[in-house]
C-alpha positions as CSV (number, residue, x, y, z in Angstrom):
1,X,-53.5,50.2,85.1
2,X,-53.7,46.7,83.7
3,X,-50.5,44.7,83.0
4,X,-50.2,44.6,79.0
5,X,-50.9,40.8,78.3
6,X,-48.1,38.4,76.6
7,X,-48.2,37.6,73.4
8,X,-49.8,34.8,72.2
9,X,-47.0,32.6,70.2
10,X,-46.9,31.5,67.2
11,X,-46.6,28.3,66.6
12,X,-44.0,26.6,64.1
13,X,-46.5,24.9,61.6
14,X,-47.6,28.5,61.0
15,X,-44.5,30.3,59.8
16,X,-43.9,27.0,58.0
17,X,-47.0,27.5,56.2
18,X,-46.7,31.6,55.3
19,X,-43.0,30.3,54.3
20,X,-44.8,27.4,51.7
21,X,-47.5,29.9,50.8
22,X,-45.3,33.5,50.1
23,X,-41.6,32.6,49.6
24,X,-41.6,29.2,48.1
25,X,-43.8,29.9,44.8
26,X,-41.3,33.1,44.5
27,X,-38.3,30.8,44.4
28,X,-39.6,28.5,42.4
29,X,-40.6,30.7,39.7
30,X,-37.5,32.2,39.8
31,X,-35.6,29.1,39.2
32,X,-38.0,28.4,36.1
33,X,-36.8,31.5,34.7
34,X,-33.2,30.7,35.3
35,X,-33.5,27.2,34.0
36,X,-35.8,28.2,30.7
37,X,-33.3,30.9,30.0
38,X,-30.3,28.0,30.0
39,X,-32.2,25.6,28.1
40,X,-33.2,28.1,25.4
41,X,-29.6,29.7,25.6
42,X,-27.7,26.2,24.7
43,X,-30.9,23.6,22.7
44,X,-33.7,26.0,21.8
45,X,-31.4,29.2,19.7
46,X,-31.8,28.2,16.4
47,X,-28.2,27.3,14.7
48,X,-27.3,29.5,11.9
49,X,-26.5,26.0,9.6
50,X,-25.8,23.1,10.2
51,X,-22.2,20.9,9.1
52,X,-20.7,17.8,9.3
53,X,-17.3,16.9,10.9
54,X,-15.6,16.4,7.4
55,X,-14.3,12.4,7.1
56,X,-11.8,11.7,5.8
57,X,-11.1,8.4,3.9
58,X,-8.0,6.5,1.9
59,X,-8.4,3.8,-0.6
60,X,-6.0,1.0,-0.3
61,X,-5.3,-0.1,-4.2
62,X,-2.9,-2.1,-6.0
63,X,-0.4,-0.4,-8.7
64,X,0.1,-3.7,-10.5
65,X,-3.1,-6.2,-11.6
66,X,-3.2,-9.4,-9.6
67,X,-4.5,-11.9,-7.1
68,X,-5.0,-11.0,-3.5
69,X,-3.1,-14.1,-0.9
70,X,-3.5,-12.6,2.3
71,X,-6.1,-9.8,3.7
72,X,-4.5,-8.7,6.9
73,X,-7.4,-7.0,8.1
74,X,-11.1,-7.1,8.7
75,X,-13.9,-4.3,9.2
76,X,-13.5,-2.0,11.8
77,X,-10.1,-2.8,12.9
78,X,-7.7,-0.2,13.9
79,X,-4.5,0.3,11.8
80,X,-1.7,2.7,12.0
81,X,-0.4,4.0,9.2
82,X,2.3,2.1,7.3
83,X,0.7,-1.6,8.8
84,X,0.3,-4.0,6.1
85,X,-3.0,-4.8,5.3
86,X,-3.0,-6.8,2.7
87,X,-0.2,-8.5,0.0
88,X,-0.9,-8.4,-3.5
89,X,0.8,-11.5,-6.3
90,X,1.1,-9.6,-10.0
91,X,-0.6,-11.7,-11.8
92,X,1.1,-10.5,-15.2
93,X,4.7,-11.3,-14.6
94,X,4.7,-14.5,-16.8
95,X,3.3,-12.5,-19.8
96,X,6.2,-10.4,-19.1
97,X,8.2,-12.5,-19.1
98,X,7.5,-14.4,-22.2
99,X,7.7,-11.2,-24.3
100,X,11.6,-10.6,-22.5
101,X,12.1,-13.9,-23.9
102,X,10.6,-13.3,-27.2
103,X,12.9,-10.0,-27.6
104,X,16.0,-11.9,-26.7
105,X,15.2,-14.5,-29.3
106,X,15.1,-11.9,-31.6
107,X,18.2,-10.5,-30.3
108,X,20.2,-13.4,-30.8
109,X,18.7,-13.4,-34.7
110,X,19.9,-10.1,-35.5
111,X,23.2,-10.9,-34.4
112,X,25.2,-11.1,-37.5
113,X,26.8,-14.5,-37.8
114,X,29.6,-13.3,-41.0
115,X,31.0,-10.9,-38.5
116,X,34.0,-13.5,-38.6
117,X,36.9,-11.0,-36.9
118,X,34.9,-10.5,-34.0
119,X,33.9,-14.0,-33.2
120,X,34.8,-13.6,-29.4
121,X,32.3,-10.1,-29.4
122,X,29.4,-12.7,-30.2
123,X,30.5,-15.9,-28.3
124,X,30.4,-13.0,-25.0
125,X,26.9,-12.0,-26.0
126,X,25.6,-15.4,-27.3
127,X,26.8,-16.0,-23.4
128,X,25.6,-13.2,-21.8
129,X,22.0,-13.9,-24.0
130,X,21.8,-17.0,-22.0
131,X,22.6,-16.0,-18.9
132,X,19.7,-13.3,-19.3
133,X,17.8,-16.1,-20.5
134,X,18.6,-18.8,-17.5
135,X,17.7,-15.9,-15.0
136,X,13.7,-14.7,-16.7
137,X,13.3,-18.9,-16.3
138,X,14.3,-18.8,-12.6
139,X,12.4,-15.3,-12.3
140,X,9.4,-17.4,-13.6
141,X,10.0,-20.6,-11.3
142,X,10.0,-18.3,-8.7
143,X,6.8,-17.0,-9.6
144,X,5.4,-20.5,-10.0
145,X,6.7,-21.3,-6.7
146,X,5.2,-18.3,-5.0
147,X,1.9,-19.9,-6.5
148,X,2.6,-23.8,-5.8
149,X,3.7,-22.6,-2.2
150,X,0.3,-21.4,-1.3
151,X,-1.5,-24.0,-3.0
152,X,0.2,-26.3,-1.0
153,X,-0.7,-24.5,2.5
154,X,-4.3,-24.9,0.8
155,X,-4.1,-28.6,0.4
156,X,-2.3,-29.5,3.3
157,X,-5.1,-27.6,5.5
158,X,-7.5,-29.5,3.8
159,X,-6.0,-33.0,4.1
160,X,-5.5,-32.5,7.6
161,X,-8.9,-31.4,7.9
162,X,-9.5,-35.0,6.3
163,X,-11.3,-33.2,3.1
164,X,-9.0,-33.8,0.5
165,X,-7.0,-37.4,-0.5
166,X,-3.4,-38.1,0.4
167,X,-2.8,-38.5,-3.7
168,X,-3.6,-34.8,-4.2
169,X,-1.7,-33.8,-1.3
170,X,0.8,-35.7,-2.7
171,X,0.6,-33.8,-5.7
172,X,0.2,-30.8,-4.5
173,X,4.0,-31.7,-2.4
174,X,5.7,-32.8,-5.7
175,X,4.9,-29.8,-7.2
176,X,6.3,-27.0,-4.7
177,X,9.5,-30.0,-4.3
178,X,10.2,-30.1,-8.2
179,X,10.1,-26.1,-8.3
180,X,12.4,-26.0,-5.8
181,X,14.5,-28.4,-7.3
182,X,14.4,-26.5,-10.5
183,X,15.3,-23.3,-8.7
184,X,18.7,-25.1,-7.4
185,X,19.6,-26.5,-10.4
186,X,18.8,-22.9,-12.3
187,X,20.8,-21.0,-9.4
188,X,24.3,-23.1,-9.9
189,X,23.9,-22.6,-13.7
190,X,23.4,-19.1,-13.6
191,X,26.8,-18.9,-11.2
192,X,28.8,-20.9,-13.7
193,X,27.6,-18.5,-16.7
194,X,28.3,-15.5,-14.6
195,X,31.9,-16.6,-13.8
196,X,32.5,-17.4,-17.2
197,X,31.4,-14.1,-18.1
198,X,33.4,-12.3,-15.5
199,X,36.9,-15.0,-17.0
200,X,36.3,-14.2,-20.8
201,X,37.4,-11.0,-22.5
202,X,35.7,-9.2,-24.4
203,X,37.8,-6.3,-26.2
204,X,34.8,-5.9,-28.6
205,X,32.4,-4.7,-25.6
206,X,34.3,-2.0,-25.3
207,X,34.7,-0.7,-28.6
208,X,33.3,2.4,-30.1
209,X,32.2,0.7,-33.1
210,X,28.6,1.3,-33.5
211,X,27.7,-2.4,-34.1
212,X,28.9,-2.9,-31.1
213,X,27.6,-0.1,-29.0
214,X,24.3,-0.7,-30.5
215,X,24.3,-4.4,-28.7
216,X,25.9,-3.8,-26.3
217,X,22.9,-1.1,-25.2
218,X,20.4,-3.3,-26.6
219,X,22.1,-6.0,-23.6
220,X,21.9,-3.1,-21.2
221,X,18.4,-2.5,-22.0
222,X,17.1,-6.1,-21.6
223,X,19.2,-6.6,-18.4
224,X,17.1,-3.4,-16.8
225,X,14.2,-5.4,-17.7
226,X,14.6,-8.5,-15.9
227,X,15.9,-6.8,-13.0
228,X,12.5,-4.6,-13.0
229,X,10.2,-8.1,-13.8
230,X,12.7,-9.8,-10.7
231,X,11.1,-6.8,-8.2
232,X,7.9,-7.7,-8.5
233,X,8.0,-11.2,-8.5
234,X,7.7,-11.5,-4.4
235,X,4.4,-10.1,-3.5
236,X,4.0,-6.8,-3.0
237,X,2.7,-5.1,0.5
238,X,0.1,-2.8,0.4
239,X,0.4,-0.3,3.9
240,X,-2.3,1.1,5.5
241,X,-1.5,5.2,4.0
242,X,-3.2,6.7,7.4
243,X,-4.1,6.4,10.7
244,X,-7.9,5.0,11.1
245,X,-10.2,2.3,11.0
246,X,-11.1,-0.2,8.0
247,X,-14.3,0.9,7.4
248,X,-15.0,-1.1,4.1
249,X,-14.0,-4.2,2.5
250,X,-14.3,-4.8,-1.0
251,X,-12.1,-7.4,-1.9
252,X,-11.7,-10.8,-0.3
253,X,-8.1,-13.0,-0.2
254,X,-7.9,-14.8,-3.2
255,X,-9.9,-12.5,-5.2
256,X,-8.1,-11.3,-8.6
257,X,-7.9,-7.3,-8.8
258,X,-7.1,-5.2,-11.3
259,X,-4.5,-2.3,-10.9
260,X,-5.8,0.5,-9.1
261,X,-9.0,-1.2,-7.8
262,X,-9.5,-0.3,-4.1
263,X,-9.1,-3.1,-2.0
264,X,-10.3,-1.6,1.4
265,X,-11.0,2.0,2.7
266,X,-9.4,3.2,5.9
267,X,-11.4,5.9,7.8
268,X,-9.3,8.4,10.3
269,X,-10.2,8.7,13.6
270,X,-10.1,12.4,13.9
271,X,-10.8,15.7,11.5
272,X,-10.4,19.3,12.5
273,X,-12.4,20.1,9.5
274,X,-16.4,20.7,9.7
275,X,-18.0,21.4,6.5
276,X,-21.8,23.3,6.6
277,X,-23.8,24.8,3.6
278,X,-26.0,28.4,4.2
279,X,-29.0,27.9,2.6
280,X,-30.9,31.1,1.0
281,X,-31.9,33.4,1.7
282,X,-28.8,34.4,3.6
283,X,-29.3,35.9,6.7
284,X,-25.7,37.3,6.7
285,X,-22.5,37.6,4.4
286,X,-19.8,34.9,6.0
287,X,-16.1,36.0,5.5
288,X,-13.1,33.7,6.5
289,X,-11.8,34.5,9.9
290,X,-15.6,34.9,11.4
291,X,-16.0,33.3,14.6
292,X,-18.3,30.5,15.0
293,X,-20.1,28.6,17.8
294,X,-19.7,25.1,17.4
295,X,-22.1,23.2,19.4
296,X,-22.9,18.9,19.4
297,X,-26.1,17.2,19.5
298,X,-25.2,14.4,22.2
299,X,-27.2,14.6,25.4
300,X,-24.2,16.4,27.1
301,X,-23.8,19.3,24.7
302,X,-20.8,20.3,24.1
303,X,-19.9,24.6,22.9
304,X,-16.4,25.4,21.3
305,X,-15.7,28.4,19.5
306,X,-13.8,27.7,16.0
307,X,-13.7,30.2,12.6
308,X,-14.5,29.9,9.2
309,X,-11.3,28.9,7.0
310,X,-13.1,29.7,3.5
311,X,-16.3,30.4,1.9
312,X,-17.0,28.6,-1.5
313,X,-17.7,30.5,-4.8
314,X,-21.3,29.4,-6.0
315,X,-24.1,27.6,-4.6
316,X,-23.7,23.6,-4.4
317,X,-25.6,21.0,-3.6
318,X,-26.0,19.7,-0.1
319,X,-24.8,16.4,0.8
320,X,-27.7,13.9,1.9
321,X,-26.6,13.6,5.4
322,X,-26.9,17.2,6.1
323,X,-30.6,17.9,4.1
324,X,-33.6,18.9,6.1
325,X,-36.4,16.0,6.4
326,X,-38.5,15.5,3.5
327,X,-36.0,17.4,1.2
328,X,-34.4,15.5,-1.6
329,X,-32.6,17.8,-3.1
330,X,-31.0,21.3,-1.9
331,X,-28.5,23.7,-2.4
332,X,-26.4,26.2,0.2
333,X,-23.1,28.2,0.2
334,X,-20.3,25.9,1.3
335,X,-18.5,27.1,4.3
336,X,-15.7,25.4,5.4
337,X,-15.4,25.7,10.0
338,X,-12.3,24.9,12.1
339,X,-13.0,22.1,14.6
340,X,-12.7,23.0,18.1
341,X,-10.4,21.4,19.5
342,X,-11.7,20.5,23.4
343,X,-14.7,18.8,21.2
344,X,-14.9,15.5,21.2
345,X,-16.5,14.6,18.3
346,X,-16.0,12.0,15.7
347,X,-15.6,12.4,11.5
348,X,-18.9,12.7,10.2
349,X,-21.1,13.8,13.0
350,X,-23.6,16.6,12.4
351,X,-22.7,19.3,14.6
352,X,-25.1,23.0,15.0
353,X,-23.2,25.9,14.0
354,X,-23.9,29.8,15.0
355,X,-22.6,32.8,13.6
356,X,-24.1,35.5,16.1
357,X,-24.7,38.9,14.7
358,X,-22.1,40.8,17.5
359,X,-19.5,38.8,15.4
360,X,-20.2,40.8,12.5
361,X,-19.6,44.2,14.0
């Protein structure tokens, strides 16, 4: 009997072969499936709408008409809120002024001069009228300082930038130096009226005569007044109402403005709000409390899981931003979606939303 004969080996390159021929294509079509299943699963499914991370936005306005002398802040700078972003100069105050003066002239008309027994009643007011009166001039010296001050920063700039002459600077000097002179000189004579106010006495004031409680109401009145005229004679600050980023300018410094006019619009830096519209027809009835996928259009998408908040009452028009391409015009339900919170996505970017079906059961 013959001895059986070894096998003949096979050699390496062979099973490397069957290996590239049988198992390989296997594998990779496996992997296809597995990676066409993940890419259809998280960018091909179809979003149920589409919303927008809601922005939100505060004006920064003026309560009081005037002229704009410094602008704090410039486009797409970061502010906190309560910064100061701009000061504001009420442009109105002499006006105001003038008519205070205008009632106190009439005041010190209807003051009956025959009143001969209480002589001392009207020397007090005739006194405390010009006291009243000294202190509207010094509230409007102040305000023309306020002014001459600035100007004088203007000009001085200017002349040492060798654009304007040394006569205007001049000027310019004498100016803000003669208010502040007049200021002085208003300041002392104001104390000496007040001290002989507080040394004179004045039974009359106190009487329950209605003459006299009439005036000395009518005084009461005035005084109110010029204290509020006196609070808005330094310039006003105008704070930044919210965290965020100036996102528009609309006014410049110097500008004049009128009262309530925005001046700039600050921008915040996060929402937890996202705002989407169901168009018809509707492929389901949303309720509040319905889960919602939340998923991002950057290149690494990003899935969170939020709920809808509310659902609005009638059928609106979409905002521009979120309307399909080539579509003017459209209308869709309003639904309002809480922001997940492990996104990381900024106010106003347009975000794929998905209310699946098993969520409805």
């Amino acid at each position: 009997m013959k001895d059986k004969l070894p096998p003949i080996p096979i050699p390496p390159a062979q099973y490397w072969r069957i290996f590239k021929l049988r198992i390989i294509p296997f594998l990779v079509f496996c992997s296809l499936i597995f990676a066409i299943s993940i890419l259809w699963k998280q960018y091909v499914l179809p979003p149920t709408l589409v919303g927008e991370v809601q922005t939100i936005r505060a004006n920064v306005t003026s309560p009081y008409p005037g002229s704009i002398i410094d602008l704090q802040v410039s486009p797409l700078q970061t502010v906190k809120k309560g910064d100061v972003v701009a000061k504001v100069v009420i442009d109105d105050i002499n006006t105001q002024l003038s008519l205070l003066r205008t009632e106190l002239d009439l005041l010190r008309i209807s003051i009956d001069p025959t009143i001969q027994q209480r002589r001392s009643e009207i020397n007090y007011s005739q006194l405390y009228l010009d006291w009243l009166r000294e202190r509207v001039n010094l509230s409007a010296d102040r305000a023309d300082l306020i002014f001459a001050d600035a100007e004088f920063k203007r000009v001085e700039q200017l002349y040492n930038e060798k654009i304007l002459s040394r006569s205007e600077f001049d000027l310019a000097k004498a100016r803000k130096e003669l208010l502040e002179s007049r200021i002085s000189q208003r300041e002392n004579l104001i104390n000496e009226i007040k001290q002989h106010l507080d040394e004179v006495t004045t039974p009359g004031l106190s009487s329950s005569r209605p003459a006299s409680s009439n005036l000395v109401q009518l005084l009461v009145d005035l005084d109110a007044k010029l204290h509020k005229i006196e609070s808005n004679i330094n310039p006003i600050n105008l704070v930044a109402p919210i965290d965020g980023t100036v996102s528009m300018v609309y006014r410049r410094q110097g500008e004049n403005i009128k009262a309530g006019e925005p001046i700039l619009t600050i921008s915040a830096l996060k929402s937890d709000l996202i705002i989407g519209y169901l168009r018809q027809p509707f492929p389901l009835d949303p309720k509040p409390e319905m889960p919602v996928e939340v998923r991002t259009r950057s290149f690494q998408r990003q899935v969170g899981i939020g709920k809808i908040l509310s659902v609005g009452s009638q059928v609106e028009m979409v905002s521009t931003q979120l309307c399909r391409p080539g579509m003017a015009v459209e209308f869709g339900l309003p639904i309002l979606v809480s922001l997940p919170p492990e996104l990381n996505v900024r106010p106003g970017e347009i975000v794929d939303l998905v209310i699946r079906s098993s969520s409805l059961k």
